[in-house]
Backbone of each chain as ProteinMPNN parsed JSONL, in Angstrom:
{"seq_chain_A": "XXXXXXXXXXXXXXXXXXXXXXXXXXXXXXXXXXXXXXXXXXXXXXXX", "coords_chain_A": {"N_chain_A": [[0.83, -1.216, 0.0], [1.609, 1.517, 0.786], [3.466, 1.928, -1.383], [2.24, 2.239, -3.352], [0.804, 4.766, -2.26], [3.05, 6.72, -2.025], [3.326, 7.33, -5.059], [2.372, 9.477, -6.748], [0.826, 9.292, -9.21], [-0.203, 6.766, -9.476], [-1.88, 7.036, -6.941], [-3.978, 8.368, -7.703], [-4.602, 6.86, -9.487], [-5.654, 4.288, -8.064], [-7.67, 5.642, -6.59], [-9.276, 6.114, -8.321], [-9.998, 3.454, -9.113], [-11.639, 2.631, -6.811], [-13.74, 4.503, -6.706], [-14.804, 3.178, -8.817], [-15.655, 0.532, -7.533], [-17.031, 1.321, -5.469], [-19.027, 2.461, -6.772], [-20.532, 0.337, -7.74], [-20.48, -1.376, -5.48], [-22.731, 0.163, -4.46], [-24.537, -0.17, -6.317], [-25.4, -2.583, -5.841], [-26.024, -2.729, -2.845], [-28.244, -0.883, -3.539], [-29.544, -2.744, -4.995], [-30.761, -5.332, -3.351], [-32.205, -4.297, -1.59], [-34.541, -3.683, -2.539], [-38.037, -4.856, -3.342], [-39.159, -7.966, -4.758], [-41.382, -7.324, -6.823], [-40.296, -4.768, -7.357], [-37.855, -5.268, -8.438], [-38.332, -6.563, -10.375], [-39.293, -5.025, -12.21], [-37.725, -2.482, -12.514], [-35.339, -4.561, -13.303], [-36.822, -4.863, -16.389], [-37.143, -2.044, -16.993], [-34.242, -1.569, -17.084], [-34.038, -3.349, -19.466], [-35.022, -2.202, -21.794]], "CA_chain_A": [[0.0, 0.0, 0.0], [2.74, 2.048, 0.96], [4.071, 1.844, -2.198], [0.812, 3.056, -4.473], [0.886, 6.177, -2.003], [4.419, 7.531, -2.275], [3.699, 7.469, -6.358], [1.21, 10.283, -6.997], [-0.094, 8.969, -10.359], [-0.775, 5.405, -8.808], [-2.546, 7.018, -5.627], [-4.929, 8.715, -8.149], [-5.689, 5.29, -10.553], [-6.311, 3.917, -7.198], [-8.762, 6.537, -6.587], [-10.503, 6.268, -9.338], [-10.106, 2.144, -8.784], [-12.104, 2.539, -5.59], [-14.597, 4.5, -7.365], [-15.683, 1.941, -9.584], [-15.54, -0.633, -7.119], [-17.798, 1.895, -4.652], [-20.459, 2.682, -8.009], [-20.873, -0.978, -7.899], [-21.562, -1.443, -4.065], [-23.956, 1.28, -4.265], [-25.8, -0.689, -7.021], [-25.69, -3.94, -4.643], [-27.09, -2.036, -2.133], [-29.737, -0.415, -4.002], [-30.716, -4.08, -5.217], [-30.773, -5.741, -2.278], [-32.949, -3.523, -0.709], [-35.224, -3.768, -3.293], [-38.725, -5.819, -3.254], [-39.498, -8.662, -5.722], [-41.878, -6.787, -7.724], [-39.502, -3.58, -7.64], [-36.804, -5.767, -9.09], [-38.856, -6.92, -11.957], [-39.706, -3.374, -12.902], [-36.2, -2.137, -12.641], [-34.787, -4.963, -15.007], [-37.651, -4.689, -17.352], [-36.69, -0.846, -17.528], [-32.813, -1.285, -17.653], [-33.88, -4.05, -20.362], [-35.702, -1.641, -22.764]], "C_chain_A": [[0.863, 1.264, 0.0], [3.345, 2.683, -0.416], [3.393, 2.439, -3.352], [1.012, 4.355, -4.199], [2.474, 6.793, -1.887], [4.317, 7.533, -3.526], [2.484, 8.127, -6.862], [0.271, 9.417, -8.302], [-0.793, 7.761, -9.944], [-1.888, 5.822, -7.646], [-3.9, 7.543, -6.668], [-5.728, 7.616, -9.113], [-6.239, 4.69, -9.346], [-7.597, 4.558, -6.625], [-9.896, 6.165, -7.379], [-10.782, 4.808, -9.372], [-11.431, 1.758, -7.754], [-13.537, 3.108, -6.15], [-15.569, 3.937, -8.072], [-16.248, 0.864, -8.583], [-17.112, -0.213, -5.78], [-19.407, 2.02, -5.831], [-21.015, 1.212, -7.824], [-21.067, -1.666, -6.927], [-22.399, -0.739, -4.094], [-25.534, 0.367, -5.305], [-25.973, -2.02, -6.212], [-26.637, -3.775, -4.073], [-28.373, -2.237, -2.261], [-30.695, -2.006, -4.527], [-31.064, -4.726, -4.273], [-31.627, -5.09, -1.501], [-34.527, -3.426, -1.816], [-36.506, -5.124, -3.379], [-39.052, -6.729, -4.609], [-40.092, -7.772, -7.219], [-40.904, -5.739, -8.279], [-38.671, -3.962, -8.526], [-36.846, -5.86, -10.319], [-39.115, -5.781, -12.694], [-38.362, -3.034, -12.871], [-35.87, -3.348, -13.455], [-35.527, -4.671, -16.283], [-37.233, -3.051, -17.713], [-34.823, -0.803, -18.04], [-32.998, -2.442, -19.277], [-34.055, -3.275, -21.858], [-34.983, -0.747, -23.697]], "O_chain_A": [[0.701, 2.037, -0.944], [3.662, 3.872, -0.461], [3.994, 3.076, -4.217], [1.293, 5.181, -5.067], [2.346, 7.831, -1.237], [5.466, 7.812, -3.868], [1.597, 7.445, -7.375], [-0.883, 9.025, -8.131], [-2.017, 7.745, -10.071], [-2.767, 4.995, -7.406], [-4.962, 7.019, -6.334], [-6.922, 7.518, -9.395], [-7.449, 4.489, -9.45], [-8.506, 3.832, -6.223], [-11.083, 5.978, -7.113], [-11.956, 4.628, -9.693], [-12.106, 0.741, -7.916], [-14.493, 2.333, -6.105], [-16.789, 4.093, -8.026], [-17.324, 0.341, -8.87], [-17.923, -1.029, -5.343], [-20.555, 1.676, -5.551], [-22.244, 1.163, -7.778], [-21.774, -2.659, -7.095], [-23.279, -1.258, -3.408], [-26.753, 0.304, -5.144], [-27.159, -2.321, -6.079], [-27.768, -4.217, -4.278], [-29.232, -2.969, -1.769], [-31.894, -2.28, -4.473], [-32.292, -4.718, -4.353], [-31.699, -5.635, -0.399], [-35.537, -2.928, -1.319], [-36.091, -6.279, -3.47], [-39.213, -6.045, -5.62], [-39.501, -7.616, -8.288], [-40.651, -5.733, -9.483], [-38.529, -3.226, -9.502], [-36.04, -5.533, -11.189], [-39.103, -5.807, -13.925], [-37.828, -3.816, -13.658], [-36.201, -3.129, -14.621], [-34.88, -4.241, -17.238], [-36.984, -2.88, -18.907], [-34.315, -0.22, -18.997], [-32.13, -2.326, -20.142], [-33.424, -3.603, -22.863], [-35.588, -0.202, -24.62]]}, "seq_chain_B": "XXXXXXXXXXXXXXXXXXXXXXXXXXXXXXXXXXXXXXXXXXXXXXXXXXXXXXXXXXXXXXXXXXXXXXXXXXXXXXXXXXXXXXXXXXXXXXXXXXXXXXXXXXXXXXXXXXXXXXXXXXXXXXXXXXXXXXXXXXXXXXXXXXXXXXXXXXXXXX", "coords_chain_B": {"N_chain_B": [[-37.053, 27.654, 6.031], [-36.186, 26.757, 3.204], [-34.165, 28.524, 3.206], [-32.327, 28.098, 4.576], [-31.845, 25.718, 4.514], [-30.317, 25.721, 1.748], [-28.368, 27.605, 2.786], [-26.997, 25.636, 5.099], [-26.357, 24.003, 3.163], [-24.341, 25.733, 1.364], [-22.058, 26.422, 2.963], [-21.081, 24.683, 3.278], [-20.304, 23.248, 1.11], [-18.728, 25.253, 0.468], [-16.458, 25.151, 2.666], [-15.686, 22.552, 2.18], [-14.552, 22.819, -0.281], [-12.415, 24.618, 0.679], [-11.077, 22.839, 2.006], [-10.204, 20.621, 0.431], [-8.866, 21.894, -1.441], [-6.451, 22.535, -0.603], [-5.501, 20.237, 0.108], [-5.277, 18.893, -2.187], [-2.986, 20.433, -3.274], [-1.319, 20.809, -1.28], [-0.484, 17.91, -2.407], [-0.342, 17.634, -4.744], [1.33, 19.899, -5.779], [3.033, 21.149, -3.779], [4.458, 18.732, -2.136], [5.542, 17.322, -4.564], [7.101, 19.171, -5.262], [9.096, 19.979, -3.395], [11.978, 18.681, -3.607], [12.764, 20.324, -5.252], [13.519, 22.673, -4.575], [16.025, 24.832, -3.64], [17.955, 24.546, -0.477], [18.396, 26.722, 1.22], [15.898, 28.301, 0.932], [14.082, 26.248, 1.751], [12.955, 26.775, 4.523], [11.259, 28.942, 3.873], [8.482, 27.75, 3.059], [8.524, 25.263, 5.403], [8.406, 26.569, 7.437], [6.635, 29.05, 6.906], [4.607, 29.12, 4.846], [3.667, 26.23, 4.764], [2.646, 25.813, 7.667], [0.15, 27.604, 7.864], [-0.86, 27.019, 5.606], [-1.961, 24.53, 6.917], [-3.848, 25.751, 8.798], [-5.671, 26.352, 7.924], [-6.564, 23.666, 6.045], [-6.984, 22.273, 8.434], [-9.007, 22.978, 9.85], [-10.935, 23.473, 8.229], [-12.134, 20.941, 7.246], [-12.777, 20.246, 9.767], [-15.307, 22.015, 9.379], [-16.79, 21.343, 6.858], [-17.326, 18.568, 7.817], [-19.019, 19.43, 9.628], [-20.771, 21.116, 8.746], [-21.83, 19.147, 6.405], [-23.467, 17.136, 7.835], [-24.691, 18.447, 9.765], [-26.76, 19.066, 7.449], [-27.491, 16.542, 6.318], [-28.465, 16.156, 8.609], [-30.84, 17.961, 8.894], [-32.159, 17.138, 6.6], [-33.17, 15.12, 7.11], [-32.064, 12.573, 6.062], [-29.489, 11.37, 7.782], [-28.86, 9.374, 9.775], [-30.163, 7.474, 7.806], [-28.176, 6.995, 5.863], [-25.883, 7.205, 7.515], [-26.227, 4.133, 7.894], [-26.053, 2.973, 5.529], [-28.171, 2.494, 4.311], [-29.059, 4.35, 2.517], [-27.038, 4.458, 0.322], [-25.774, 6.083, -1.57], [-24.83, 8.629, -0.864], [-24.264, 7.707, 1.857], [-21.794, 6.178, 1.442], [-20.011, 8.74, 0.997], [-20.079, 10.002, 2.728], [-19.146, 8.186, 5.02], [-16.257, 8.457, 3.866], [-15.833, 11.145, 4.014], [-15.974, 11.016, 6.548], [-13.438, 9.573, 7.558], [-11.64, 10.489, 6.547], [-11.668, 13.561, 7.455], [-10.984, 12.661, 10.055], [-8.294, 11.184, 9.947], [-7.267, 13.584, 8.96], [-7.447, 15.48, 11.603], [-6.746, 13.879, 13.308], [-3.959, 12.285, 12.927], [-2.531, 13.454, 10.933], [-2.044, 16.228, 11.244], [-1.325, 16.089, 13.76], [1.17, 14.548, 13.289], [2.244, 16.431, 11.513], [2.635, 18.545, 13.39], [5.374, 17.842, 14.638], [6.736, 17.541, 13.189], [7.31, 20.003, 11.264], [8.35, 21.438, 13.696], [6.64, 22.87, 15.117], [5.732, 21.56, 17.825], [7.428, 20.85, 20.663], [9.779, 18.593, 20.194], [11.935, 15.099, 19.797], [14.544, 15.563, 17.41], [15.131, 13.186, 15.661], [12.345, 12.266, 15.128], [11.282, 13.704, 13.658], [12.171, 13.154, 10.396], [10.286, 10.919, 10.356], [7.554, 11.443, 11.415], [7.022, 13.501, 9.358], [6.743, 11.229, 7.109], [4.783, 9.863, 7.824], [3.057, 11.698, 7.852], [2.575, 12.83, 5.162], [1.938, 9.96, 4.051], [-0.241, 9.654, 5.215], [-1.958, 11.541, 4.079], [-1.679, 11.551, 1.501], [-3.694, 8.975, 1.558], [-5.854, 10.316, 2.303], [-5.723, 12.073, -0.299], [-6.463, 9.875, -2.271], [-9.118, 8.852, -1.029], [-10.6, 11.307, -1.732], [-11.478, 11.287, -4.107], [-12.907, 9.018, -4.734], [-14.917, 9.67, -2.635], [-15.668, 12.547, -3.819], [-17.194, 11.721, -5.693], [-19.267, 9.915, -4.776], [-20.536, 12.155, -3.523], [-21.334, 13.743, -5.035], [-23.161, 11.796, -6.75], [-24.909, 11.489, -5.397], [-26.736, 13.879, -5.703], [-26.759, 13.483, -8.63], [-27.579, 10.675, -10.029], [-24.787, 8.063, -10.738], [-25.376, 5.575, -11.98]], "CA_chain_B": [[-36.867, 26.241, 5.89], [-35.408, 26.607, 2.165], [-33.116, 29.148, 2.765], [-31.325, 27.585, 5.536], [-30.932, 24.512, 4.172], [-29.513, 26.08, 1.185], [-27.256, 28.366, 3.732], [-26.132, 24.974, 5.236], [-25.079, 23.434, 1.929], [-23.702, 26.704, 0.553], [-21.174, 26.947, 3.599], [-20.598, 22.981, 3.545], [-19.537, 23.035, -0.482], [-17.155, 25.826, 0.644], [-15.244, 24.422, 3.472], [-15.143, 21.393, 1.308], [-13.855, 23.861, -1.354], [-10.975, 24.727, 1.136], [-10.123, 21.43, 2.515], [-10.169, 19.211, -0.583], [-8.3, 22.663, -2.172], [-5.307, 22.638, -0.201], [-5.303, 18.736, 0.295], [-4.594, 18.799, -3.486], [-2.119, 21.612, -3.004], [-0.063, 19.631, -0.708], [-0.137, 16.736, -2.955], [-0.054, 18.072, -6.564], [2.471, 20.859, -6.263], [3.816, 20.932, -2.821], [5.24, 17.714, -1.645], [6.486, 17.322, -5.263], [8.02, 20.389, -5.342], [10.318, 20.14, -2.053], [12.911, 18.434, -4.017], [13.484, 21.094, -6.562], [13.543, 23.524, -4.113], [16.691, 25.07, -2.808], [17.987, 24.024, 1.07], [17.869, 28.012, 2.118], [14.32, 28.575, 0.399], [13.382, 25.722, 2.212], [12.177, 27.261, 5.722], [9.859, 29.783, 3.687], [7.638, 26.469, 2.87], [8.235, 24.801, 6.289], [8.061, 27.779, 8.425], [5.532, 30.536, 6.831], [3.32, 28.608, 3.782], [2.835, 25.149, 5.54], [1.899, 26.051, 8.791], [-0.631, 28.702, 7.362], [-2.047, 26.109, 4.839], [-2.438, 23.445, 7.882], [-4.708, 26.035, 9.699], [-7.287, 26.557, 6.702], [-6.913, 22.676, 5.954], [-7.808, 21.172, 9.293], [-10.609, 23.839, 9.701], [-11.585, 23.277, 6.327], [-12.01, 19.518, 7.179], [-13.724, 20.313, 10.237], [-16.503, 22.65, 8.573], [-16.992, 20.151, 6.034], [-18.239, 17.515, 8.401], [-19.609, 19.944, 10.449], [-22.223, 21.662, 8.038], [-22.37, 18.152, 5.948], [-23.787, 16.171, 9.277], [-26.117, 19.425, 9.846], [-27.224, 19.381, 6.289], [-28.341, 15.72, 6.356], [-29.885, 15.684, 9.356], [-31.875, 18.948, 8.619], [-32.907, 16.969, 5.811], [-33.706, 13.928, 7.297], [-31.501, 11.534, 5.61], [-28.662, 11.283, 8.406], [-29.128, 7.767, 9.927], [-30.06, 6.313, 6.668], [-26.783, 7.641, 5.359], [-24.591, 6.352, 7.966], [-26.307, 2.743, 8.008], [-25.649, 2.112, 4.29], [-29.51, 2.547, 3.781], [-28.921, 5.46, 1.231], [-25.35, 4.369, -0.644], [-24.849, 6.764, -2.923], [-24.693, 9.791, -0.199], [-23.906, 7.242, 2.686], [-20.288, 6.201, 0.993], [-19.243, 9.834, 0.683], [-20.117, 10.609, 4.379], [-18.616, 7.871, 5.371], [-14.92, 8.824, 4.043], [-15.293, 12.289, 4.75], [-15.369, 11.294, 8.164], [-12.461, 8.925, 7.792], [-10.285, 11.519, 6.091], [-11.39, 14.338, 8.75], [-10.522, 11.912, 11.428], [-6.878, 11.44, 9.32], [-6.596, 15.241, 9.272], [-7.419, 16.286, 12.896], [-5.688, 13.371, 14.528], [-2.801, 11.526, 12.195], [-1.658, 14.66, 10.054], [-1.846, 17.556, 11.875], [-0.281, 15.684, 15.107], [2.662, 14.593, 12.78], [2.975, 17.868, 11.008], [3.242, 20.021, 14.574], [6.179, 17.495, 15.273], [7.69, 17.456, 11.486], [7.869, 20.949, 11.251], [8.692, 21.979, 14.602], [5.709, 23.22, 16.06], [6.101, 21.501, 19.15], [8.937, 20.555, 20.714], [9.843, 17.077, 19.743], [13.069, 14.777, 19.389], [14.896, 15.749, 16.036], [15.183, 12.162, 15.221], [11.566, 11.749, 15.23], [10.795, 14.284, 12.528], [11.467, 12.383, 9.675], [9.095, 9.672, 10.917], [6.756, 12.104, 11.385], [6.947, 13.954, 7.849], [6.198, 10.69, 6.165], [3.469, 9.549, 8.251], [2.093, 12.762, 7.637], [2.842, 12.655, 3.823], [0.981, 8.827, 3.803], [-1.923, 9.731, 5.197], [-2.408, 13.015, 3.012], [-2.008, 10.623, 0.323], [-4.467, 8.365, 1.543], [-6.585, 11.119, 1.862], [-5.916, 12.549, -1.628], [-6.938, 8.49, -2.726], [-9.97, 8.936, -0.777], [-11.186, 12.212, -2.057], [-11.814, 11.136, -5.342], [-14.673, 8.579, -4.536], [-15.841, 10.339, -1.918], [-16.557, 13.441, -4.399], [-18.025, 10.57, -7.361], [-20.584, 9.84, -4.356], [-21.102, 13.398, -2.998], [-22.245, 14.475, -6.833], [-23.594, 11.046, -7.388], [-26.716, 11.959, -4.251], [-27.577, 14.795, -6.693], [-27.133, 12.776, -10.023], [-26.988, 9.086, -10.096], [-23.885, 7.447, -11.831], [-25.954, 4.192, -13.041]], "C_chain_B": [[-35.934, 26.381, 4.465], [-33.543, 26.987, 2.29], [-32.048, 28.842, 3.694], [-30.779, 26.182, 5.132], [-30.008, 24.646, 2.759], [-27.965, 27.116, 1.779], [-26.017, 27.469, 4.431], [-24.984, 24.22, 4.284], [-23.985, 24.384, 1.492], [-22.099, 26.561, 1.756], [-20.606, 25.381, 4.233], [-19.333, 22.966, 1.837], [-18.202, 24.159, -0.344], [-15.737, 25.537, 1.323], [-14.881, 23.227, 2.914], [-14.322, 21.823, -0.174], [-11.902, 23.706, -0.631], [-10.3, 23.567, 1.385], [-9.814, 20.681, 1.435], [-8.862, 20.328, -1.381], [-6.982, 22.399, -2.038], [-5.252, 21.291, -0.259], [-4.594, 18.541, -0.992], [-3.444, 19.686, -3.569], [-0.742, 20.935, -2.507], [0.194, 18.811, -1.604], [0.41, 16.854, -4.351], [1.003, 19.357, -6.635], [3.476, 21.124, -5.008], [5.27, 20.207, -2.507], [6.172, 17.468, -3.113], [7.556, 18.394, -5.511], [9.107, 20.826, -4.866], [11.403, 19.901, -2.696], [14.036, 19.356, -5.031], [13.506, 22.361, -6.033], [14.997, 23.949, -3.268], [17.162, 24.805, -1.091], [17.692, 25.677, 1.369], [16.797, 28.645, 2.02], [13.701, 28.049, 1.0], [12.113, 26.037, 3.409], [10.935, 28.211, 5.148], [8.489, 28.736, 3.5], [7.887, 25.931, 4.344], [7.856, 25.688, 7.087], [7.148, 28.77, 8.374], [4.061, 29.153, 6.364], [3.051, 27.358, 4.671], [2.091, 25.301, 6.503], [0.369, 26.563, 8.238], [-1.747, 27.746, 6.601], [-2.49, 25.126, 5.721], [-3.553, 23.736, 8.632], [-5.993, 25.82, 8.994], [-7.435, 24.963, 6.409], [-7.939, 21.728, 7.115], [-9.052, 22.196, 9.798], [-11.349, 23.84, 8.65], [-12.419, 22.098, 6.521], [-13.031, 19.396, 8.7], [-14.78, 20.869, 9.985], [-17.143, 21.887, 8.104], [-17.806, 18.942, 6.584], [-19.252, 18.227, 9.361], [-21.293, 20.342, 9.588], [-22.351, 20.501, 7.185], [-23.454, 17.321, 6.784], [-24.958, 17.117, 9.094], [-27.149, 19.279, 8.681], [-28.271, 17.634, 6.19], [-28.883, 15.198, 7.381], [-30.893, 16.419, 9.355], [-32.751, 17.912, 7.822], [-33.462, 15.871, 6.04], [-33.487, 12.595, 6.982], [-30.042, 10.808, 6.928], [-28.152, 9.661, 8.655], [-29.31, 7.08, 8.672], [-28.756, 5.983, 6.005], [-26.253, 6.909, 5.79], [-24.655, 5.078, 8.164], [-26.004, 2.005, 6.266], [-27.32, 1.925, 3.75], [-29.533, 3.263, 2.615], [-27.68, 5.622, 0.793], [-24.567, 5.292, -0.999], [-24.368, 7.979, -1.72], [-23.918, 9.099, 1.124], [-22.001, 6.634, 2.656], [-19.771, 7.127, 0.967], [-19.087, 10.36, 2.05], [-19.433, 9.73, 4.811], [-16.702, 7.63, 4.908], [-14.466, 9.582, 4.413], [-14.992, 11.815, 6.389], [-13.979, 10.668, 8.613], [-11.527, 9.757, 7.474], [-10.53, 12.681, 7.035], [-10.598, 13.849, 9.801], [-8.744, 11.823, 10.946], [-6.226, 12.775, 9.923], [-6.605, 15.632, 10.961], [-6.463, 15.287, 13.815], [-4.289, 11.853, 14.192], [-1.932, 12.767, 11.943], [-1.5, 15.895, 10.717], [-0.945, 16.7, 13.137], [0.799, 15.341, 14.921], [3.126, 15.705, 12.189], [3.215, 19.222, 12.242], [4.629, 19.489, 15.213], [7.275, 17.694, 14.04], [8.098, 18.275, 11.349], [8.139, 22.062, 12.78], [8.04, 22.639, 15.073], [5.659, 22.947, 17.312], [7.722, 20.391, 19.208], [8.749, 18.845, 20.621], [11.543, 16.364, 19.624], [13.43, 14.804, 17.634], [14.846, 14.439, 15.613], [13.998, 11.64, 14.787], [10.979, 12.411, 13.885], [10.887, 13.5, 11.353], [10.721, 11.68, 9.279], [7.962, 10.283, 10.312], [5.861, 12.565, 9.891], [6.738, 12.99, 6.873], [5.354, 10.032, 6.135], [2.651, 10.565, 7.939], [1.303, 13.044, 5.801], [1.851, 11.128, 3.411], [-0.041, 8.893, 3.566], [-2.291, 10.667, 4.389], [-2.442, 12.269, 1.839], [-2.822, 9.801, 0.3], [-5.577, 9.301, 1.405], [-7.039, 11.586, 0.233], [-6.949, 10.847, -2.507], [-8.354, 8.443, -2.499], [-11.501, 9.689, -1.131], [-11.905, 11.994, -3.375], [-13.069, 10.261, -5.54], [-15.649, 9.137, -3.389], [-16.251, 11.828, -2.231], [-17.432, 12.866, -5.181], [-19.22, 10.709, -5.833], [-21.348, 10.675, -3.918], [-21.57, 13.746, -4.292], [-23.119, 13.412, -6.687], [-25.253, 11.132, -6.547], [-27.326, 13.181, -5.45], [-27.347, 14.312, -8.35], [-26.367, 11.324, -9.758], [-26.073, 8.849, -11.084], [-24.701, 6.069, -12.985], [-27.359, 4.427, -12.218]], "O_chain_B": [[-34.765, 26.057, 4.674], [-32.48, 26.475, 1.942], [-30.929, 29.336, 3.556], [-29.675, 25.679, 5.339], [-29.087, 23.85, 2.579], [-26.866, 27.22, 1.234], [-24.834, 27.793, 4.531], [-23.783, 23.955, 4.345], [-22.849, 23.967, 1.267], [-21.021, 26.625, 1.164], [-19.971, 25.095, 5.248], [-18.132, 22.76, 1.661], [-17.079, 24.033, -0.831], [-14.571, 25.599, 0.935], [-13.744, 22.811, 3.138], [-13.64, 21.095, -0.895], [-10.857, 23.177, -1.012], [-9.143, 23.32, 1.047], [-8.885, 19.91, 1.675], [-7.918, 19.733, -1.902], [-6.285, 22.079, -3.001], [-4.546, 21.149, -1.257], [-3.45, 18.086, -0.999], [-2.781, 19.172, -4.47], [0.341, 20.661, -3.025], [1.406, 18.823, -1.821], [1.362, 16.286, -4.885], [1.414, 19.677, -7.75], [4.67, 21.301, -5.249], [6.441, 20.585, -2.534], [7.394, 17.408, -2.981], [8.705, 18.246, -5.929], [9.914, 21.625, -5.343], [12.185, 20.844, -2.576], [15.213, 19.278, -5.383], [13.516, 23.288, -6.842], [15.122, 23.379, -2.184], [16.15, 25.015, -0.422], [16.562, 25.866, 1.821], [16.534, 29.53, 2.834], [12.63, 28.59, 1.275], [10.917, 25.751, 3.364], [9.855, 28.291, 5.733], [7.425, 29.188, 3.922], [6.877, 26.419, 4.851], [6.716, 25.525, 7.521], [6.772, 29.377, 9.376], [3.16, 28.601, 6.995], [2.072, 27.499, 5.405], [0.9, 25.002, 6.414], [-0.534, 25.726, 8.258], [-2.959, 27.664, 6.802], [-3.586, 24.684, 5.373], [-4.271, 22.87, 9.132], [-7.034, 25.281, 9.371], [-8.63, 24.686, 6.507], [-8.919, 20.995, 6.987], [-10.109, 21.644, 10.104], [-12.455, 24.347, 8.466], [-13.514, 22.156, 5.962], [-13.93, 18.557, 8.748], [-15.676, 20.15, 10.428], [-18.162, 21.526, 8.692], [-18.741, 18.414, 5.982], [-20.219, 17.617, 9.817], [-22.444, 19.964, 9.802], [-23.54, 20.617, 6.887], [-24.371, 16.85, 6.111], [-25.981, 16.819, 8.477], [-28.346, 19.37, 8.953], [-29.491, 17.605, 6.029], [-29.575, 14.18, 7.406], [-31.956, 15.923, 9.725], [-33.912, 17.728, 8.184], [-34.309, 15.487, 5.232], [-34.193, 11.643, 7.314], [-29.749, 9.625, 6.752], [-27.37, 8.978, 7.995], [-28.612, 6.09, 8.453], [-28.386, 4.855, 5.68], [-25.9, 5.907, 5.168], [-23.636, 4.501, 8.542], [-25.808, 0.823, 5.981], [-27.559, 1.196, 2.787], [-30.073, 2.738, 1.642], [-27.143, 6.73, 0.808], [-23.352, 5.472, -0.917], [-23.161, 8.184, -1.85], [-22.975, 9.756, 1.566], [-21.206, 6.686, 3.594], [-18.572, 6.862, 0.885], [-18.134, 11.035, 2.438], [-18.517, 10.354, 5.347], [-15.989, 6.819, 5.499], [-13.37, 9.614, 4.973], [-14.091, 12.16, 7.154], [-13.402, 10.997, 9.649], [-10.507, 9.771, 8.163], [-9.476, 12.962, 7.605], [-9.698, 14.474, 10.361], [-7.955, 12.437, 11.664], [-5.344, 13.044, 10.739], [-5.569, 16.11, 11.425], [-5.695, 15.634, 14.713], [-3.91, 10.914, 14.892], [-0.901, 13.06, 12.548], [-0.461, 16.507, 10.472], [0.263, 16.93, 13.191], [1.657, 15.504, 15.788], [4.314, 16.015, 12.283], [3.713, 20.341, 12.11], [5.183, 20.174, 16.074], [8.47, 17.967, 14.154], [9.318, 18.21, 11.206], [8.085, 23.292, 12.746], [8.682, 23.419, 15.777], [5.547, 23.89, 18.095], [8.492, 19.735, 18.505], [7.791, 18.134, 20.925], [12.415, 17.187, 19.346], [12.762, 14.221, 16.78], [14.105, 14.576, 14.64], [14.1, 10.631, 14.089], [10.287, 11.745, 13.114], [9.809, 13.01, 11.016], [10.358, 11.601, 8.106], [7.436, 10.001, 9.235], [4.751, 12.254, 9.46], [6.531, 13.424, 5.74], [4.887, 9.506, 5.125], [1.463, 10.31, 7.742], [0.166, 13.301, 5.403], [1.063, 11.233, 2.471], [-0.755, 8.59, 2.611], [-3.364, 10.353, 3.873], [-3.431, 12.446, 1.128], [-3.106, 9.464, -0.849], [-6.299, 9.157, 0.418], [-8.144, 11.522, -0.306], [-7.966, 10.972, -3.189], [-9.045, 8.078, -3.449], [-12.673, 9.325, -1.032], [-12.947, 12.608, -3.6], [-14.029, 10.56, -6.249], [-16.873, 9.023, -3.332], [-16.935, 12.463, -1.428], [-18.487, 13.455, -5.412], [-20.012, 11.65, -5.88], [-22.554, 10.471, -3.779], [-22.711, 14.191, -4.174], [-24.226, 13.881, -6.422], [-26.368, 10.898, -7.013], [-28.467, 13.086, -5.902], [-27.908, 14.986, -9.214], [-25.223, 10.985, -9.455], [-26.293, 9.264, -12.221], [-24.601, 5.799, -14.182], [-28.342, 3.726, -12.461]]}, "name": "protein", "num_of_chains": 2, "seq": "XXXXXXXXXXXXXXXXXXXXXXXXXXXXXXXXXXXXXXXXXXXXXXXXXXXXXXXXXXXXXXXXXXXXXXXXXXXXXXXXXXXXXXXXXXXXXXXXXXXXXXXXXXXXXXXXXXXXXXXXXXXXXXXXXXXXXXXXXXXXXXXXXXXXXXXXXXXXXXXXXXXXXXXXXXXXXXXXXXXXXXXXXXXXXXXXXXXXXXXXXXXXXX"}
């Protein structure tokens, strides 16, 4: 870890690494919390 | 009711202005910069400009959580936030507070020993100055998804 942050350009791909990785818990989340029916309506719209 | 909760954001997006400002400051022209800097030039950067930028940073960094916290509990989201109920806003609150917590009690407590703010063993300063330098970099690492989710509460990414 150490080693990412002493190399500015690396601490910022990591950044933006974490980002992605955070956009994509957030959509977990949001499904997971989500009721049967809700689900089916949300794919049926991302399907369209 | 409107104009206060626009009063809290307005004076949240600023101190997050200053703190995230200088945070990059340190990182993007600063710390690289030391090297190409003269040894008798040096003290004007340890002795005037650092100090000076450390005060507006860790007040910056406290503001920031200060009128953020106010702002979503005015609004009623607070608790949902910090349980992971509301993601997109709840990930961004929860780094700011990890990178405040950095700043008020990692970085600032190694930078009053690094640059001689308080009295300290000389031997310890280097230590200091690159623990201080870590975490500011973890910070800077941090900042970057924890602005993606602070925008992403007022426009979803996906």
């Amino acid at each position: 870890m150490a080693k990412i942050l002493e190399d500015l350009k690396l601490t910022v791909i990591a950044g933006f690494v974490l980002t992605v990785v955070m956009v994509f818990a957030t959509e977990a989340i949001y499904d997971s919390q989500m009721s049967a029916p809700e689900k089916a309506v949300s794919d049926m719209m991302n399907n369209m | 009711m409107e104009a206060e909760l626009f009063l809290i954001r307005y004076l949240h997006v600023l101190s997050g202005i200053m703190w995230i400002g200088i945070l990059w400051y340190f990182n993007f022209v600063q710390i690289p910069s030391m090297p190409k800097i003269p040894d008798e030039q040096k003290p004007a950067i340890g002795k005037v400009i650092a100090p000076e930028a450390l005060f507006w940073f860790r007040w910056g960094a406290f503001f920031t959580v200060f009128f953020g916290l106010a702002l979503a509990w005015r609004m009623g989201y607070l608790m949902d936030a910090l349980t992971l109920q509301q993601p997109n806003i709840g990930f961004g609150m929860w780094l700011g507070l990890i990178m405040a917590f950095n700043v008020w009690f990692v970085i600032w407590p190694a930078q009053k020993i690094a640059l001689g703010i308080v009295e300290a063993d000389a031997a310890l300063k280097p230590a200091m100055a690159r623990r201080a330098m870590l975490f500011s970099r973890t910070n800077t690492m941090l900042s970057i998804p924890m602005l993606a989710s602070m925008i992403s509460a007022q426009n979803p990414i996906m």
